[in-house]
C-alpha positions as CSV (number, residue, x, y, z in Angstrom):
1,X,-31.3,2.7,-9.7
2,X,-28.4,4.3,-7.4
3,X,-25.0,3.6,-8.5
4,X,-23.0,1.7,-5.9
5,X,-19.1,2.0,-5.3
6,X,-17.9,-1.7,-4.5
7,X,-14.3,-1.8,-2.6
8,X,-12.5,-5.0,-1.9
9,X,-9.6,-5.8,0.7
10,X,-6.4,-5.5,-1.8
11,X,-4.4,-9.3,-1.6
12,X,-1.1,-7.8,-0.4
13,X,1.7,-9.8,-1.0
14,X,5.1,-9.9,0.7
15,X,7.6,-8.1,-1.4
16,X,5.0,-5.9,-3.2
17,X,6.5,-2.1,-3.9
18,X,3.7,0.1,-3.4
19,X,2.4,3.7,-3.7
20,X,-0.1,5.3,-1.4
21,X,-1.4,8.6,-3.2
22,X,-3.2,10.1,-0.4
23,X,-3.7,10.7,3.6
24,X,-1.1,10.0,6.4
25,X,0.5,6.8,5.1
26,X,0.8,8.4,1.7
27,X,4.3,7.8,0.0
28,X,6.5,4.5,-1.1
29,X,6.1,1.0,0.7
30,X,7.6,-2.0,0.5
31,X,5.1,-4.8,1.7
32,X,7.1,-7.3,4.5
33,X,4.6,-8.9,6.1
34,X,0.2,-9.9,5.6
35,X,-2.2,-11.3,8.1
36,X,-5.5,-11.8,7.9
37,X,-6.6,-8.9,9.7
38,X,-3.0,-6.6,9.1
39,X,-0.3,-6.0,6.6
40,X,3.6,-4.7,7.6
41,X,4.9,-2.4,5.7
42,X,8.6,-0.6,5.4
43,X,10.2,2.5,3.9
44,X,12.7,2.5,1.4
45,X,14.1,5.4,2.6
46,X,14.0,5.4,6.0
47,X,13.4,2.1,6.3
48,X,11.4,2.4,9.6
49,X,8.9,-0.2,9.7
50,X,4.7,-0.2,10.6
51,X,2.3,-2.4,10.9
52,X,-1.8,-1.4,10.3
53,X,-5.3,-3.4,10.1
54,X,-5.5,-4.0,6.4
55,X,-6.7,-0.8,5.1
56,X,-6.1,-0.3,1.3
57,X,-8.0,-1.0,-1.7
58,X,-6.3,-1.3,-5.2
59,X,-6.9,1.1,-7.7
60,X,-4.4,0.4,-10.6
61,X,-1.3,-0.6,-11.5
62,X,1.8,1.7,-13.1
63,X,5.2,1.5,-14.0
64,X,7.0,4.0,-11.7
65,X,10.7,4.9,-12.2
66,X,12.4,5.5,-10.2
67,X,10.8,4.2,-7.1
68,X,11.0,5.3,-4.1
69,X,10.4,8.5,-5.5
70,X,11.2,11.4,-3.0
71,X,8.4,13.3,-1.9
């Protein structure tokens, strides 16, 4: 039998800090705003602002201090 990877659309919620480890939105987010179809998401640090088709998919949870963390 193959072994199958199953990914899920992550439940974002508005005010969620997040950390994406990898590819061009990789860094510290802060989660303003979740549609259906797209999630809003700002900076800490230079608090510019973008909004993408939901796109992530959860792969645990840590404590992270500090956060933002400079990259």
């Amino acid at each position: 039998m193959p072994q199958i990877t199953v990914f899920r659309p992550y439940p974002f919620q508005v005010g969620q800090k997040i950390t994406i480890e990898g590819g061009p939105r990789r860094g510290d987010w802060e989660v303003i705003g979740v549609s259906d179809t797209h999630v809003r998401l700002k900076c800490p640090v230079s608090l510019r602002e973008f909004e993408w088709p939901l796109f992530c998919y959860v792969v645990g949870e840590k404590d992270l201090d500090p956060w933002p963390q400079r990259h």
